[in-house]
C-alpha positions in Angstrom: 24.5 41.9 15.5 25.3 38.4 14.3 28.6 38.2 13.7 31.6 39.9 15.9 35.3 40.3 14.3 37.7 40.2 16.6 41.5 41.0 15.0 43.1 43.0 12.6 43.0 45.9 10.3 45.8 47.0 8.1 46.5 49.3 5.3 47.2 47.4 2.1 50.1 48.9 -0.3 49.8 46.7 -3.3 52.5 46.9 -5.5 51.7 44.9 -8.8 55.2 43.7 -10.5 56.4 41.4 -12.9 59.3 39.9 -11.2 60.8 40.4 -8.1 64.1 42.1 -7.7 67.4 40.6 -6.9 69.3 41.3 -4.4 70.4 45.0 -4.4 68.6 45.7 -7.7 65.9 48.2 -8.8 63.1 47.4 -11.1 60.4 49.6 -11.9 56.7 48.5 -10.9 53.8 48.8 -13.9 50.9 49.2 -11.2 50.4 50.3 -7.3 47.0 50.5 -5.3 46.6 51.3 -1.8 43.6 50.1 0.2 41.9 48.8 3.1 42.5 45.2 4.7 44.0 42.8 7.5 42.8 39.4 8.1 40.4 40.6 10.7 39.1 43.6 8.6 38.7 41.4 5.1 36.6 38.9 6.7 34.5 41.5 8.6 34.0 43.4 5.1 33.0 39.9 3.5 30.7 39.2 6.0 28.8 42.9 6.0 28.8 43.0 1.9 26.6 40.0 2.1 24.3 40.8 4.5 25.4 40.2 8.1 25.1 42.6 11.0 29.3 42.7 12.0 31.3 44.3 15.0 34.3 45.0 15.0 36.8 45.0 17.9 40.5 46.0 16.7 43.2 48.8 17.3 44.1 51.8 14.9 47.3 54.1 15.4 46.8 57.8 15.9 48.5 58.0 12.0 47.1 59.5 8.4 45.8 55.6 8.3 43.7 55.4 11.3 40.4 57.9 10.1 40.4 56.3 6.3 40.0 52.6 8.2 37.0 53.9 10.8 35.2 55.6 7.6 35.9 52.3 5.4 34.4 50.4 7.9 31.3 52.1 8.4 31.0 52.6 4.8 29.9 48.6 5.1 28.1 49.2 7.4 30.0 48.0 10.1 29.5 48.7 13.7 33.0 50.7 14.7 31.9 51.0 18.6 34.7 48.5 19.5 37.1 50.1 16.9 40.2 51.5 19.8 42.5 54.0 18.8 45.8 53.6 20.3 49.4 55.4 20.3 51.7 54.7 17.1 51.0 54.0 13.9 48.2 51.3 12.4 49.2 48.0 11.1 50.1 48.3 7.3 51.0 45.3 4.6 53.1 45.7 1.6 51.7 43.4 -0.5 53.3 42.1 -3.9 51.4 40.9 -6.6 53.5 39.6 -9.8 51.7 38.6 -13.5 50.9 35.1 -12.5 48.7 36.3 -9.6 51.0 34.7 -7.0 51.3 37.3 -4.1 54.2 37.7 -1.3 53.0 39.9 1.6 54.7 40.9 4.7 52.8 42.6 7.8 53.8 45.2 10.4 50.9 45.0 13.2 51.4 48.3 14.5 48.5 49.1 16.6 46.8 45.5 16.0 50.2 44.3 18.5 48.0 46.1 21.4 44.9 44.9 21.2 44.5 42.8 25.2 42.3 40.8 26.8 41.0 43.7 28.9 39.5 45.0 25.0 37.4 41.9 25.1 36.4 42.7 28.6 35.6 46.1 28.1 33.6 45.2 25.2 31.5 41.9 26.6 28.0 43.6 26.8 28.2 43.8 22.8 30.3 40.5 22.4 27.5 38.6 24.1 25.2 39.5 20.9 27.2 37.7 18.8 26.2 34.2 17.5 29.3 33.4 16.0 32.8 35.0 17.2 35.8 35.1 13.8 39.7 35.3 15.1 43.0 35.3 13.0 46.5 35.3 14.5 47.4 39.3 13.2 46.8 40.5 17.2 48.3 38.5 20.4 47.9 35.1 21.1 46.8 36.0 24.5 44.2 38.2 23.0 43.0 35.3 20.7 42.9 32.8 24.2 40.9 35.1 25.7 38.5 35.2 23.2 37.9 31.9 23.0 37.6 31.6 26.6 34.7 34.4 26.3 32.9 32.2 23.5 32.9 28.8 25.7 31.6 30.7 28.7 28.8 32.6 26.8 27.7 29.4 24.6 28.9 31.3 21.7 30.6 29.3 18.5 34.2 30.4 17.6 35.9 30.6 14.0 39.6 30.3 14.4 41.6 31.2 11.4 45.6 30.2 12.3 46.9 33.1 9.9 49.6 34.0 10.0 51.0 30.1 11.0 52.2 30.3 14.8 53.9 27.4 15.8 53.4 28.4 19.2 49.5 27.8 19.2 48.2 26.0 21.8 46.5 22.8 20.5 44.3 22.8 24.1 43.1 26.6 22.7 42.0 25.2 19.6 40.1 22.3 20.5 37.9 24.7 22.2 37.2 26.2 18.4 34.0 24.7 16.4 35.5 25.5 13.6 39.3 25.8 12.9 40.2 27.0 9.5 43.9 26.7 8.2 45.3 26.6 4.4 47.8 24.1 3.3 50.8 25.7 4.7 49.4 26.6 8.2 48.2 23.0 8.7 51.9 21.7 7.7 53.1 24.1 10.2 51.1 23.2 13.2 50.4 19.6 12.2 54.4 19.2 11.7 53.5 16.9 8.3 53.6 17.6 4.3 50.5 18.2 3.0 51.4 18.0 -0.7 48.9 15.4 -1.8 45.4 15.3 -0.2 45.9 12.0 2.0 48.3 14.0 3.8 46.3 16.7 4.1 43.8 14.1 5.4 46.0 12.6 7.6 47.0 16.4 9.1 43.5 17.1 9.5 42.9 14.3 11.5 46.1 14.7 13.6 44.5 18.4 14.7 40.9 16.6 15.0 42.4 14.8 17.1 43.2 17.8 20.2 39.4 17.8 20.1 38.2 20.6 17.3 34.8 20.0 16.5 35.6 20.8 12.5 38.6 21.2 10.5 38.6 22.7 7.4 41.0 23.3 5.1 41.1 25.6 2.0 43.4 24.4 -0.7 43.0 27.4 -3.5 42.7 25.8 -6.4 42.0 22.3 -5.1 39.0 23.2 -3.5 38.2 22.8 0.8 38.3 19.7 3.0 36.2 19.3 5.8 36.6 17.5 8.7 34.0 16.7 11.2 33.0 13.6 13.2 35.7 11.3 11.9 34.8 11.6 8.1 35.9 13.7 5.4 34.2 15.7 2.8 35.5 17.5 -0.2 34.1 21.0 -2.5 36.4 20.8 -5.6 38.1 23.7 -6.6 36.6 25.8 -9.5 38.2 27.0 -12.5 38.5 30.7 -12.9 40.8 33.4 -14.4 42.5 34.6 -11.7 44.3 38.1 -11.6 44.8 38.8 -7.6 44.7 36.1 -5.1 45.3 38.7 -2.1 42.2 38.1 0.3 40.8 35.2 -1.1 40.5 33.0 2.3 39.4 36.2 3.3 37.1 36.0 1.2 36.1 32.4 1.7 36.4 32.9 5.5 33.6 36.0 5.6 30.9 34.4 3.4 31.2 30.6 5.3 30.7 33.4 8.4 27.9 34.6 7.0 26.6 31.7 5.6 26.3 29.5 8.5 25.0 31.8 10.9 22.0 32.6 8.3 21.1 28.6 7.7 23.5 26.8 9.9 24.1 24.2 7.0 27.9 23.7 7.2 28.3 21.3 4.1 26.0 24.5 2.1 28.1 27.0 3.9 31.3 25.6 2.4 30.2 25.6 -1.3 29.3 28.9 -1.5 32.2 29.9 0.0 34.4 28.5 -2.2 32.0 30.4 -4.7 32.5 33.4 -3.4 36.6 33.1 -2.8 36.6 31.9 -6.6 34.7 34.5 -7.6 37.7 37.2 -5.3 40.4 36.1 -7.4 39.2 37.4 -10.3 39.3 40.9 -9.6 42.0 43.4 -8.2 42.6 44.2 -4.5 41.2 42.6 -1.3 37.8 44.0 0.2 37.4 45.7 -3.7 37.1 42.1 -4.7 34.5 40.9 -2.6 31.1 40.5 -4.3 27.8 41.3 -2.5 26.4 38.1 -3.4 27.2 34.5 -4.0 27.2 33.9 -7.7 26.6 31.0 -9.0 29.4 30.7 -11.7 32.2 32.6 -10.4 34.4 34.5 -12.9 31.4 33.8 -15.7 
């Protein structure tokens, strides 16, 4: 096992609209999909579909959900020994997509809400595998602590994803991240600073850097990725592609750096073919359907 998820599944309801409603109207929806995802889950599936050996450690309800997310799991070939089933119902997103590809989605954890600290205890023997550990913000804070705490006492290197934004997350906690991974509107939140042009997202970078975080990096969609490492800033431009569903896409980007720099450990090579891969996400339906099983070179060609 090279790679161990820990965070969330959910069930995605994708409704796919041309405009949203206003207030107390009804408007009928052209297309709905239902499938598997959750930070956790997407980034896990990205990771497998390219080649990486993934565990999983999350919480499923006892509901109609719970059995379909196990067998989509495995069906990756992920390993589903950590996968805890736990009273109520599984986490679940309705997820809205309208004709521009722009997407509003709102989450219910469910099950994902119960995942603890004593999960990551229980599971240590398989956690200590693991050569890189991947967290998102869908499960408790005190869970996510935790887990960092297990990567810095096993020598392991942690991927922190801040989704969704938390104000309340401890800039101590992430400093002891090598890699912390936010979008434009997560860094705004826990930098406290626009990040409308990139100099200021430089200059929110650099305020985060500055807790200690080996490497920030920021995905911009369609501007492309900063990285942040050592005091200097690189930059992967953003590719142009025909996109139809942007749901999952720093998924998507998220699982193939994950893979990537576990296989060769270049971080700068990691980065580009991530924002290949994400590129390549947007131009397809869906969240884990999206995901390629390979980098392409020329994404939406």
């Amino acid at each position: 096992m090279t790679i161990a998820v820990i965070g969330s599944n959910m069930v995605d309801l994708i409704t796919y609209i041309d405009r949203m409603p206003a207030d107390g109207e009804t408007v009928e929806a052209p297309d709905f999909e239902m499938g598997c995802g959750g930070k956790g889950a997407n980034q896990a599936v990205a990771a497998a579909k390219l080649g990486s050996e993934v565990l999983m450690l999350t919480r499923v309800g006892d509901d109609i959900f719970a059995d379909n997310t196990v067998a989509n799991f495995e069906r990756f070939g992920i390993d589903t020994r950590c996968v805890l089933r736990t009273e109520g119902p599984s986490g679940v997103a309705p997820i809205f997509v309208d004709k521009d590809s722009h997407n509003r989605i709102l989450i219910i954890k469910g099950a994902n809400a119960k995942l603890s600290p004593a999960d990551i205890d229980a599971a240590a023997e398989d956690l200590k595998r693991a050569k890189l550990i991947v967290l998102q913000l869908e499960v408790p804070l005190e869970t996510v602590y935790a887990a960092i705490d297990f990567g810095g006492r096993h020598d392991i290197p942690v991927l922190l994803n801040p989704a969704p934004a938390c104000a309340d997350l401890a800039f101590d906690q992430v400093a002891r991240c090598t890699y912390f991974m936010p979008n434009e509107p997560e860094l705004a939140l826990l930098a406290g600073m626009p990040v409308d042009t990139l100099e200021q997202v430089e200059a929110a970078a650099r305020k985060v850097a500055a807790s200690g975080v080996a490497n920030v990096i920021v995905t911009l969609g369609r501007r492309g990725v900063m990285w942040l490492a050592d005091g200097q800033v690189q930059t992967v431009g953003g590719l142009e592609v025909q996109a139809v569903d942007t749901t999952g896409a720093g998924d998507a980007f998220i699982g193939c750096f994950s893979h990537s720099v576990v296989s060769h450990g270049d971080v700068a090579k990691a980065l580009a073919e991530a924002n290949r891969y994400a590129a390549d996400s947007v131009t397809r339906r869906g969240t884990q359907t999206s995901y390629a099983d390979e980098v392409v070179a020329h994404p939406g060609a």
